[in-house]
C-alpha atoms as a printed R data frame, in Angstrom:
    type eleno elety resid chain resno       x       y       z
1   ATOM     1    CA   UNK     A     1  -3.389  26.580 -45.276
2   ATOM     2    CA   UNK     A     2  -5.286  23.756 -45.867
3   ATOM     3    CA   UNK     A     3  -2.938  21.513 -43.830
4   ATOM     4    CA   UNK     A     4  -3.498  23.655 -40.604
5   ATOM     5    CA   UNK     A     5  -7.449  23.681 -41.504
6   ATOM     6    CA   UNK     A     6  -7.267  19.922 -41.672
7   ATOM     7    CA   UNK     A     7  -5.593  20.093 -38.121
8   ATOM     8    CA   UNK     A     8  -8.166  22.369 -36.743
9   ATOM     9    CA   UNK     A     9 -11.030  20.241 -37.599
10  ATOM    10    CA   UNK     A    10  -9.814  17.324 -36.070
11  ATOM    11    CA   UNK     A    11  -8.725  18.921 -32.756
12  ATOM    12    CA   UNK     A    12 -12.137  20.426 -32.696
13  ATOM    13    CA   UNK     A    13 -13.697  17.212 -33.726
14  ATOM    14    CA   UNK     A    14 -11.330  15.895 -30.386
15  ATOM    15    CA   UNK     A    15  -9.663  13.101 -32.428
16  ATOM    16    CA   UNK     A    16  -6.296  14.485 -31.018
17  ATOM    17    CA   UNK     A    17  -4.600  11.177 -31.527
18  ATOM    18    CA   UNK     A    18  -5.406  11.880 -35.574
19  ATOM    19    CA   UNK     A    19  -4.048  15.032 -35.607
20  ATOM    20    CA   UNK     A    20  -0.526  14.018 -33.429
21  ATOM    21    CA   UNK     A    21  -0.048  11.024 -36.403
22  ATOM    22    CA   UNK     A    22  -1.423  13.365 -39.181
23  ATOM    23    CA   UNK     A    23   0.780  16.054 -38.063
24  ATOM    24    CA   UNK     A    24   3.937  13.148 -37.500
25  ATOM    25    CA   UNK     A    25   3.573  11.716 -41.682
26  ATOM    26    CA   UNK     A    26   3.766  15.333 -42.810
27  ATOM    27    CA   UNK     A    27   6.913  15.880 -40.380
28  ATOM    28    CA   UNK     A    28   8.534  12.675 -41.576
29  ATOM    29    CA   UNK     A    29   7.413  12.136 -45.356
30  ATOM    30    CA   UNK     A    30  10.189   9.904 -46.674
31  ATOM    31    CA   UNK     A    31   8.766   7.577 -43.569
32  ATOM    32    CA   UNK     A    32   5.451   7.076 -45.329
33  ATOM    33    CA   UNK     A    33   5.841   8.289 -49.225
34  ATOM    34    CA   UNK     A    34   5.454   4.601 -50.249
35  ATOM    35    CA   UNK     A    35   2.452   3.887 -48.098
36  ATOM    36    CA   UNK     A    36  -0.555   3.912 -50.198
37  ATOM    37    CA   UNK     A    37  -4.160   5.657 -48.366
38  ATOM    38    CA   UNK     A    38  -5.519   3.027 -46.783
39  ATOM    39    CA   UNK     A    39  -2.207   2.254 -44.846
40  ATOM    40    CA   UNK     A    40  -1.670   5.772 -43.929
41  ATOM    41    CA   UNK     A    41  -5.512   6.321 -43.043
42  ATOM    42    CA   UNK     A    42  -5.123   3.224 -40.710
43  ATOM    43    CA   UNK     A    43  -2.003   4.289 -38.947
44  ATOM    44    CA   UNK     A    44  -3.677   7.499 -38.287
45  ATOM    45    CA   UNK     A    45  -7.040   5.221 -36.440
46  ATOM    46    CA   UNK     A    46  -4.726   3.062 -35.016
47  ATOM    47    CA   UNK     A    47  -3.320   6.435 -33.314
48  ATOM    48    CA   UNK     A    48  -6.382   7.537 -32.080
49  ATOM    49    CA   UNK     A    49  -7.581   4.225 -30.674
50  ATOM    50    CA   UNK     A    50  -4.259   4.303 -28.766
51  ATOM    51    CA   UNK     A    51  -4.255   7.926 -27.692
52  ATOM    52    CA   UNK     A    52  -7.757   7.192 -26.571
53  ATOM    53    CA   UNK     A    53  -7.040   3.811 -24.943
54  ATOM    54    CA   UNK     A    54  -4.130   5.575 -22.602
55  ATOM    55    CA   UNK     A    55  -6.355   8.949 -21.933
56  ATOM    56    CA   UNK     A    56  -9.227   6.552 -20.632
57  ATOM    57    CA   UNK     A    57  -6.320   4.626 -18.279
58  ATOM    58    CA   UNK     A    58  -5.095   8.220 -16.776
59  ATOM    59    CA   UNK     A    59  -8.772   9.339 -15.952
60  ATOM    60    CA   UNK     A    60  -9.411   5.416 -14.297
61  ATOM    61    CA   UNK     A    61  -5.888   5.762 -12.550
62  ATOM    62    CA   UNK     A    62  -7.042   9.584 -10.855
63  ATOM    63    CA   UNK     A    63 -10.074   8.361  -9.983
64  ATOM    64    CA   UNK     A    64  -8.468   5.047  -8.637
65  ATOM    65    CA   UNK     A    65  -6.568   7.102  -6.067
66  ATOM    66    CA   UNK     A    66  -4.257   4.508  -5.550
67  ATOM    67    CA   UNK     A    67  -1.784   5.166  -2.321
68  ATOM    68    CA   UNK     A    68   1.081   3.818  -4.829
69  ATOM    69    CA   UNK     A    69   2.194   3.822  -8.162
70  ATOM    70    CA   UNK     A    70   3.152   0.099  -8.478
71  ATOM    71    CA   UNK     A    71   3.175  -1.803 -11.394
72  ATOM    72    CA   UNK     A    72   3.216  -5.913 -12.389
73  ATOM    73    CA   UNK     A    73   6.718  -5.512 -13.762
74  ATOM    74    CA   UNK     A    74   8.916  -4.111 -11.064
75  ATOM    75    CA   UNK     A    75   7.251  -6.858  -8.438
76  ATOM    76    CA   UNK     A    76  10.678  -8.622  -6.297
77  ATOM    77    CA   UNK     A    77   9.946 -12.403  -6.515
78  ATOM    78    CA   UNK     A    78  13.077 -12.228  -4.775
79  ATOM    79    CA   UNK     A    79  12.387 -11.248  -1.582
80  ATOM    80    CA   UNK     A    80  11.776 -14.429   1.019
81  ATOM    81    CA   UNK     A    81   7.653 -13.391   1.694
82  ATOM    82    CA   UNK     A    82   6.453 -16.605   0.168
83  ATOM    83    CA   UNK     A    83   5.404 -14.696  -3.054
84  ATOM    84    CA   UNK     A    84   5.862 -16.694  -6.381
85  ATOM    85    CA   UNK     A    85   5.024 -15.106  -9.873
86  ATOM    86    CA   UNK     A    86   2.537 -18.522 -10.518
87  ATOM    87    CA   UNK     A    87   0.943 -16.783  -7.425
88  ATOM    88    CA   UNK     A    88   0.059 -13.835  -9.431
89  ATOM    89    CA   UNK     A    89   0.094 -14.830 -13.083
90  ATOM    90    CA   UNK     A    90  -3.882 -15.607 -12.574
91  ATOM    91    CA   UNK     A    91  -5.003 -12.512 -10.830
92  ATOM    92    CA   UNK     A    92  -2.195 -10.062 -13.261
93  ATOM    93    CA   UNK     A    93  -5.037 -11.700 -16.103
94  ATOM    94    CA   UNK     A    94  -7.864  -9.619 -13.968
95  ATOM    95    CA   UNK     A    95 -10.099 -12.907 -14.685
96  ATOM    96    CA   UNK     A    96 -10.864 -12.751 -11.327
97  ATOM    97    CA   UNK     A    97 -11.958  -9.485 -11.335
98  ATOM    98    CA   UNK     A    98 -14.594 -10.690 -14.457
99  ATOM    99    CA   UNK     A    99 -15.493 -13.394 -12.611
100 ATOM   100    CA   UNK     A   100 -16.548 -11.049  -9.138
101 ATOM   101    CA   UNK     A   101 -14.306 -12.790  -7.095
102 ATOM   102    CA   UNK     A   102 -12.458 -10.850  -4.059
103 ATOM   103    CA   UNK     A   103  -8.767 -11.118  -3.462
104 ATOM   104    CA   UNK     A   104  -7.256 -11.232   0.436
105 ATOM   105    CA   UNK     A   105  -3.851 -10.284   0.828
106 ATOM   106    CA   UNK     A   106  -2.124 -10.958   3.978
107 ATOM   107    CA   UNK     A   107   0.760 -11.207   6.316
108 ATOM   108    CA   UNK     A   108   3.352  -8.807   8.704
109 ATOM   109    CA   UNK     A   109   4.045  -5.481   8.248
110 ATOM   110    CA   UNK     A   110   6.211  -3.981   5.611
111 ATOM   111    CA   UNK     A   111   6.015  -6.946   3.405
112 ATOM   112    CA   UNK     A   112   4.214  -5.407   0.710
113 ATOM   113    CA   UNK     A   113   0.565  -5.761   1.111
114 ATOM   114    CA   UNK     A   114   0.024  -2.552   0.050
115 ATOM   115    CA   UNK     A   115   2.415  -2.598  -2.780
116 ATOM   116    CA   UNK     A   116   0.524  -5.709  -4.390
117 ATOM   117    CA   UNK     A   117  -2.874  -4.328  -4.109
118 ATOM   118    CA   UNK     A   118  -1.680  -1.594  -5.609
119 ATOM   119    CA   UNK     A   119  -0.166  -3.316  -8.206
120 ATOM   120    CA   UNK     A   120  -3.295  -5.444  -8.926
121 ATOM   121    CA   UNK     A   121  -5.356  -2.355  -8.927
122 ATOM   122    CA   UNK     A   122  -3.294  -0.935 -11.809
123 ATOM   123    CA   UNK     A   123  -3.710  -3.862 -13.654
124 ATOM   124    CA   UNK     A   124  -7.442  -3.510 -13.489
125 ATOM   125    CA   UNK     A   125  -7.264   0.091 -14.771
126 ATOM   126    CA   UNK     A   126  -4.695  -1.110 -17.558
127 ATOM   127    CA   UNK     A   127  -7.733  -2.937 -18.580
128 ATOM   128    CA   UNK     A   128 -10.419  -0.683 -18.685
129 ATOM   129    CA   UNK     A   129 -11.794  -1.603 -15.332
130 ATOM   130    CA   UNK     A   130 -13.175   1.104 -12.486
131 ATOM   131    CA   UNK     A   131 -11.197   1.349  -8.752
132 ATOM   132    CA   UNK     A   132 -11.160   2.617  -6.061
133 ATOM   133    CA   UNK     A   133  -9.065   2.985  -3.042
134 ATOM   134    CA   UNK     A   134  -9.566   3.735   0.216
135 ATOM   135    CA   UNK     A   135  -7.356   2.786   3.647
136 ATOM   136    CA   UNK     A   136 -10.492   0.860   5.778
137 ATOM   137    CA   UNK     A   137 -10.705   3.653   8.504
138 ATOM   138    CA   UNK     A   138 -10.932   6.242   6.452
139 ATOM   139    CA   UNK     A   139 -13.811   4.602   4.541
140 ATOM   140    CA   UNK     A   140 -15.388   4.096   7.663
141 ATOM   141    CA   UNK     A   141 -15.150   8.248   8.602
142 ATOM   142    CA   UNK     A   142 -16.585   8.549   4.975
143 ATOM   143    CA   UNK     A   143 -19.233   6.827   5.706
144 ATOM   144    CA   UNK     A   144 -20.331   7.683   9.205
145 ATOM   145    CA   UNK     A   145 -20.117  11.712   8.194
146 ATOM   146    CA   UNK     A   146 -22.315  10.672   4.741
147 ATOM   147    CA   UNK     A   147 -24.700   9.275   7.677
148 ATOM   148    CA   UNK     A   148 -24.866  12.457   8.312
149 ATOM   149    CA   UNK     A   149 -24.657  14.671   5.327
150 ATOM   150    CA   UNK     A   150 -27.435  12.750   3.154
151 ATOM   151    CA   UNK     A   151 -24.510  11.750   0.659
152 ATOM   152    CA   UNK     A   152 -24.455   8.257   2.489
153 ATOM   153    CA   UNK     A   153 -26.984   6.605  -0.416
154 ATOM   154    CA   UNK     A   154 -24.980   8.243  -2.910
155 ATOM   155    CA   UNK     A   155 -21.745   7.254  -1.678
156 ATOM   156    CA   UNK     A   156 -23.125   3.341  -1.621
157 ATOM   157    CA   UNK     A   157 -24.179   3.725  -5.313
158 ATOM   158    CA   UNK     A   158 -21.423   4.904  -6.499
159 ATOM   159    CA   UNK     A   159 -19.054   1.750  -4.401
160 ATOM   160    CA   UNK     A   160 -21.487  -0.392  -5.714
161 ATOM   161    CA   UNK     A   161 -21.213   0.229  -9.272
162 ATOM   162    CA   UNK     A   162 -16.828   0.095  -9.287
163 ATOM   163    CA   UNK     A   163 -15.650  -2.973 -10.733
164 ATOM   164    CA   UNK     A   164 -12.670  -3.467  -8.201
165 ATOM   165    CA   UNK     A   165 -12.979  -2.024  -4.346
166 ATOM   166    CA   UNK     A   166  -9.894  -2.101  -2.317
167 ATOM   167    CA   UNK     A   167  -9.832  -1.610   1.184
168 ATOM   168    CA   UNK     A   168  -5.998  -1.304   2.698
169 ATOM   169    CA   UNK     A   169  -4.748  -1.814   6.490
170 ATOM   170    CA   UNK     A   170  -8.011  -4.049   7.164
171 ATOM   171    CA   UNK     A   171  -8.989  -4.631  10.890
172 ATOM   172    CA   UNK     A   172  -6.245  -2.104  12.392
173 ATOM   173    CA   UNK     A   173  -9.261  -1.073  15.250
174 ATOM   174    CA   UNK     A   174 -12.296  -3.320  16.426
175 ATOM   175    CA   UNK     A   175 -15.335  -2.272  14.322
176 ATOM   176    CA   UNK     A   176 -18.370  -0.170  15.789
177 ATOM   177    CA   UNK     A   177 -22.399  -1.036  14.855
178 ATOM   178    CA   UNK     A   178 -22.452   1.587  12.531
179 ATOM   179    CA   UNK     A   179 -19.497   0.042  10.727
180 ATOM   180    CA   UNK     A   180 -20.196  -3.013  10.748
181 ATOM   181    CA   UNK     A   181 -23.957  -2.229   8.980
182 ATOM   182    CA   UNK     A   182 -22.415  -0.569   7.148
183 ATOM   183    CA   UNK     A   183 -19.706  -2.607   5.617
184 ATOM   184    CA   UNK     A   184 -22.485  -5.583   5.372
185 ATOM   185    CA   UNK     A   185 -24.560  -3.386   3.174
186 ATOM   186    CA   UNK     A   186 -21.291  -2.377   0.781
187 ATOM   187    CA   UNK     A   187 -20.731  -6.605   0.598
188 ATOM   188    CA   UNK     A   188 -24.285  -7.346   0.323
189 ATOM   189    CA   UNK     A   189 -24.136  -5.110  -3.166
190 ATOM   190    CA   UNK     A   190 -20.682  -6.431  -4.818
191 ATOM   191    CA   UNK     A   191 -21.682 -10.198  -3.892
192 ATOM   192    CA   UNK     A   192 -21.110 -11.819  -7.021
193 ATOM   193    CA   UNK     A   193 -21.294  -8.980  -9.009
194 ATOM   194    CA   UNK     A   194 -18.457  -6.923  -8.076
195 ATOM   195    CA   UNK     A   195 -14.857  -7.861  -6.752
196 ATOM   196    CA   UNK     A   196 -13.120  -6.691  -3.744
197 ATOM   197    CA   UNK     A   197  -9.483  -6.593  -2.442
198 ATOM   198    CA   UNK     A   198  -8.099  -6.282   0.815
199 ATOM   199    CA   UNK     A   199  -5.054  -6.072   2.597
200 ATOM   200    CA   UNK     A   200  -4.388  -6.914   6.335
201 ATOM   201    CA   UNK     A   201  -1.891  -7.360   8.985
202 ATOM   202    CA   UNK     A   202  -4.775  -9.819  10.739
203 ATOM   203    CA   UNK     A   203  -5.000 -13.774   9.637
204 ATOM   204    CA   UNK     A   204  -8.200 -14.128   8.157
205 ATOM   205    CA   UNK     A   205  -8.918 -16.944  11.324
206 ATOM   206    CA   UNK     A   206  -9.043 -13.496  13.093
207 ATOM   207    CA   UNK     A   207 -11.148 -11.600  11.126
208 ATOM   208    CA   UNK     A   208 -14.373 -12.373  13.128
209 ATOM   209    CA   UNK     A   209 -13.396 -11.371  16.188
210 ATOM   210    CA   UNK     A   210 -12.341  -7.915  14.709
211 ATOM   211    CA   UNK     A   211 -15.577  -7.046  13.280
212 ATOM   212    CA   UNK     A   212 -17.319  -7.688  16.935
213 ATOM   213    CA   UNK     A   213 -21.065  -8.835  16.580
214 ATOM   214    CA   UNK     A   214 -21.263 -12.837  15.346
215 ATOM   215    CA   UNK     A   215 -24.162 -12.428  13.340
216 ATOM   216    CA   UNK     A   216 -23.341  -9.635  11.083
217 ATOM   217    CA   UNK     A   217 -19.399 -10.898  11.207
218 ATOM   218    CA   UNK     A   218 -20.962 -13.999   9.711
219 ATOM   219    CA   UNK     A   219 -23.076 -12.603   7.034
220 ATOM   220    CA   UNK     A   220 -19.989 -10.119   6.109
221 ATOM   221    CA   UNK     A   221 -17.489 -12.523   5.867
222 ATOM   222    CA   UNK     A   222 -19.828 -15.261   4.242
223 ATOM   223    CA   UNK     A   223 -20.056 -12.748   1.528
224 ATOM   224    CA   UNK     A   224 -16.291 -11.512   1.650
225 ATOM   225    CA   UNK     A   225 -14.467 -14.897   1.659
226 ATOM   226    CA   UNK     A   226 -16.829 -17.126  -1.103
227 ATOM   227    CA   UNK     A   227 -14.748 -17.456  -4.482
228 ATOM   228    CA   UNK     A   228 -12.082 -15.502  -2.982
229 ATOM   229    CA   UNK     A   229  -8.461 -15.451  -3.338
230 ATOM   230    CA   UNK     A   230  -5.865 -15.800  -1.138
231 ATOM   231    CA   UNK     A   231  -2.221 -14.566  -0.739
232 ATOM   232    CA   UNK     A   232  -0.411 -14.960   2.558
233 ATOM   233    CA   UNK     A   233   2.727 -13.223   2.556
234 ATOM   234    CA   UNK     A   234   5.357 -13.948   5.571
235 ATOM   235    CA   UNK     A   235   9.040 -13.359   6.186
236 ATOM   236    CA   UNK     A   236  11.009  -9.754   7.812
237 ATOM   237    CA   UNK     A   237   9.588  -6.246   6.403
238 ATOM   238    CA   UNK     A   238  11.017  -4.913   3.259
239 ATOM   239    CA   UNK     A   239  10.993  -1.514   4.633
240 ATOM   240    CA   UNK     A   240  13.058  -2.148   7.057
241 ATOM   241    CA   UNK     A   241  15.394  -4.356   5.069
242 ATOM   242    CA   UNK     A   242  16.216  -1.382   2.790
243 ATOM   243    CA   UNK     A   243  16.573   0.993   5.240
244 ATOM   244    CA   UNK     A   244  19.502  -1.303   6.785
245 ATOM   245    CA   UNK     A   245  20.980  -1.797   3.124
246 ATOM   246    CA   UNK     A   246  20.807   1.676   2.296
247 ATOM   247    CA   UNK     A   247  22.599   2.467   6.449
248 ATOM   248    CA   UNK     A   248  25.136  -0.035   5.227
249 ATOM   249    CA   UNK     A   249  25.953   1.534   2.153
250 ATOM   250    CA   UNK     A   250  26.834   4.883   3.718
């Protein structure tokens, strides 16, 4: 009786990671007989710290909304892109994200642009650290309909408080006024105080062109490209070289 009270009261208290280790010594006593309190009473914290430690991941990885679920350790070094893992070692640390500084990943299509940002944005949530994810055009529509709405100062505030922005398939379509004012103000807020990562099929030497009006290209990217980092990815697209290996193995 009192063992299912005890359970009750910690569930209620929501220290559910307690009550799973509480619940696994009683299931499994010859496992922790010759543990004295202290060792059992730490196990059981230990528990909870994890339980709670993975919970607050899941909630940063929903909110995240991250197009894929990639992760650091099924990267392919192996593919010919130009990719190294000394490349990546750095930014898998998330100092960079600390730090406020923006990475830019580049290169052809299908060589895994998206996959890496992806990746990198998992990291950050591994370590406690608020994303989100939008494809560029679709932040634009956001944005031009919260123009219209009154959610658009919301919508800023809330952009400009996330630790890690990422902003996939940059400069597929030339930018309009509105979007480029509007894209200035979301840079003119993480500037050294937030990090942002993109991915693009466009060099970065082309970058100003795409965004249309000098001035405001110059004041955007000024903001974008200081302390940022830099991958540049090259070779045939990965896509395409699986399709033909999985063809071949028909």
């Amino acid at each position: 009786m009192m063992t299912n009270q005890t359970l009750q009261t910690l569930r209620a208290l929501k220290l559910t990671g307690m009550a799973e280790g509480l619940e696994q010594q009683w299931s499994q006593p010859g496992t922790h007989e010759e543990l004295g309190f202290d060792e059992r009473f730490a196990l059981l914290v230990d528990r909870e710290a994890t339980h709670r430690h993975n919970n607050k991941i899941s909630r940063l990885l929903k909110v995240a909304n991250l197009k894929l679920q990639a992760y650091p350790e099924d990267i392919d070094y192996q593919h010919p892109r130009g990719l190294t893992k000394s490349q990546l070692a750095d930014l898998l640390s998330n100092q960079w994200v600390h730090q406020h500084h923006n990475v830019l990943i580049t290169g052809p299509t299908g060589c895994g642009k998206t996959y890496l940002g992806c990746v990198l944005a998992t990291q950050a949530c591994r370590h406690g650290l608020s994303v989100r994810y939008f494809r560029t055009s679709r932040l634009m529509e956001m944005l031009s309909i919260a123009h219209g709405d009154g959610r658009f100062a919301k919508l800023i505030q809330q952009l400009a408080k996330t630790d890690l922005l990422v902003l996939d398939d940059w400069g597929l379509e030339k930018m309009t006024l509105s979007q480029r004012n509007d894209l200035l103000e979301i840079m003119e807020d993480r500037h050294g105080l937030k990090s942002t990562l993109i991915t693009s099929q466009l060099p970065i030497t082309q970058w100003h062109k795409m965004i249309g009006d000098a001035t405001l290209a110059d004041a955007i990217l000024d903001r974008l490209l200081h302390n940022s980092h830099k991958l540049t990815l090259k070779g045939e697209s990965m896509r395409k070289m699986m399709s033909e290996v999985d063809h071949s193995g028909c």
